[in-house]
N, C-alpha and C positions, 0 to 999 in steps of 0.2 A: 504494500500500500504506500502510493505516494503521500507525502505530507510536506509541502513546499514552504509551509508558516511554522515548521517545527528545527527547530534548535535541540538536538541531543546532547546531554554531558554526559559521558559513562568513563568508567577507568577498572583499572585490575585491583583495588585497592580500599582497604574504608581510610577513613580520617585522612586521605589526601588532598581534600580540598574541590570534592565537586562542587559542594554546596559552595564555597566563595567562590568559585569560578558563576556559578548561577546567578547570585547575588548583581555580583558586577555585571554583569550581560543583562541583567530587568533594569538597571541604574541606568545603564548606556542605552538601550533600548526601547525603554516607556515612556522617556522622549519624542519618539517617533508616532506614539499611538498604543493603542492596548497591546499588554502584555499579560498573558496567562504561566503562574506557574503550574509543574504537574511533577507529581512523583510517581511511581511506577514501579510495583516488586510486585515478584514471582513468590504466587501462596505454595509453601514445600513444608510441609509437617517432618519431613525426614531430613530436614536442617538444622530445625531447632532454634534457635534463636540466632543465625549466622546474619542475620538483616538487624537484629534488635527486636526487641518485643515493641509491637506497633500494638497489641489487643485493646488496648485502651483507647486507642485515635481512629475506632474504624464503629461505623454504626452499618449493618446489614442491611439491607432492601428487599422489602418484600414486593411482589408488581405492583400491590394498592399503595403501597406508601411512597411509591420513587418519586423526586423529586424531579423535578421537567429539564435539567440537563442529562435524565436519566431513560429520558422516554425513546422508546423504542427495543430497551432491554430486556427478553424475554422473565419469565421468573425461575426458568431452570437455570438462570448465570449464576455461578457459584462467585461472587465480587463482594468485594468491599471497597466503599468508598467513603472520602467523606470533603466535605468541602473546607476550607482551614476559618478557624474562627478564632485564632489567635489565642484561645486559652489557654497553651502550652507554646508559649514565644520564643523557644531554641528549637522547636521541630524545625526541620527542614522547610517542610512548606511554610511556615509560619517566617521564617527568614525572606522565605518569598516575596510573601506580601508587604513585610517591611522594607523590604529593596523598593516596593515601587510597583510589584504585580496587582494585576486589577483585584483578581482573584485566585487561588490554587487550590491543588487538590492533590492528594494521594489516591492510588487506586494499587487494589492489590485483588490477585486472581489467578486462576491457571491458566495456562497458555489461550489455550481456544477463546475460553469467556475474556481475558485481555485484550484479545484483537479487536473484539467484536466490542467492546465496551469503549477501548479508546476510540474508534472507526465513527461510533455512535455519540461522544462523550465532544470530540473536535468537529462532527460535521454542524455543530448549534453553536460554535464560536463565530463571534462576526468575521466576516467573511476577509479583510484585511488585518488581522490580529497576527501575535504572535504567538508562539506556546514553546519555554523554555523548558526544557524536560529534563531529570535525574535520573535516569535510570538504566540499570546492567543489563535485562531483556530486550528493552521497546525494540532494538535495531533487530531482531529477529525476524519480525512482520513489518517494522515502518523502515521507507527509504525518507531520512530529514532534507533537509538542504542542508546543513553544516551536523556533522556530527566532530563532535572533539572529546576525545580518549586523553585520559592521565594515565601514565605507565609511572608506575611504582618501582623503582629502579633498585638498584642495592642501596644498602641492606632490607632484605625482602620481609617490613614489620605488615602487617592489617592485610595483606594477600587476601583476595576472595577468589571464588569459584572465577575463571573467564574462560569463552573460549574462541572470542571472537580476534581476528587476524588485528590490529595494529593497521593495518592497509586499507584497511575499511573506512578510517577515520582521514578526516579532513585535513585537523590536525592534531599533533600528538604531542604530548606537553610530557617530558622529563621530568617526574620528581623524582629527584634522590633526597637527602637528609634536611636538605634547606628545601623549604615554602617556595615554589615558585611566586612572582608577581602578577596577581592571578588579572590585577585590573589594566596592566599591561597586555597580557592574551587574551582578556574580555576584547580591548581596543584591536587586535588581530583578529579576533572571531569579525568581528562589526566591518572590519575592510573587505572581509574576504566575501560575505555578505551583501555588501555593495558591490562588488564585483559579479555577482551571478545574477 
């Protein structure tokens, strides 16, 4: 599925800085016009806690109760979602929305009900928006326009599951022990951007 309004951040790594790399890209970007954040993890019970325990950030959808960016969702989707409401102001999406996004959302699911839910979730976004996205899955079923990968370099500390090539991404941002400048390759995301 094409997504030509979608900006990917994903990496091989937790705590390397996607989330500031997102930050800065809605700062630079919500300038321009509406910006959506999104989150996005794969529901896997045989992980365990390798994402964080989200249980608490997610409220279920029954089909009488979905909420109208939610219409069109059959009631066998196995999802969670929820829209950020700022009550817990270090979530990720909740960073979001302080950066400057209009609004954000996590969504969590297995593969099939993910496709079908972000497919349904972006087609009710105004039609010139944007949607800055976090996440290790999405590039499985979405082609973005920019997707940009953080490669966790030596020493190999927060590794997660990847299996996605490095070649895939737009561009590919080097962490090793030092932080990169992440509002530095926010401003390279944005040229590159302009250029397609």
């Amino acid at each position: 599925m094409d997504m030509p309004n979608l900006i990917l951040v994903t990496g091989n790594g937790r705590n390397v800085g996607k989330t500031t790399l997102v930050e800065a890209l809605i700062k630079l970007l919500c300038q321009r016009g509406s910006v959506y954040g999104l989150k996005v993890i794969r529901q896997d019970s045989s992980k365990g806690d390798s994402h964080g325990d989200h249980s608490n950030l997610f409220k279920s959808y029954r089909l009488d109760e979905k909420p109208s960016h939610l219409a069109g969702l059959d009631s066998q989707c196995n999802l969670k979602i929820e829209e950020e409401t700022l009550q817990y102001p270090n979530k990720d999406t909740a960073r979001m929305v302080k950066a400057g996004a209009k609004r954000a959302w996590i969504i969590e699911g297995n593969d099939v009900d993910l496709e079908h839910a972000v497919f349904t979730w972006s087609s009710q976004l105004e039609s010139n928006s944007i949607v800055i996205c976090e996440s290790a899955i999405l590039r499985e079923f979405v082609r973005p326009k920019v997707m940009v990968a953080i490669k966790q370099s030596p020493p190999w500390d927060n590794l997660k599951e990847w299996k996605y090539p490095f070649n895939l991404a737009d561009i590919v941002i080097e962490k090793g022990s030092e932080m990169p400048d992440y509002n530095l390759w926010a401003k390279k995301v944005v040229e590159l951007i302009n250029l397609r």
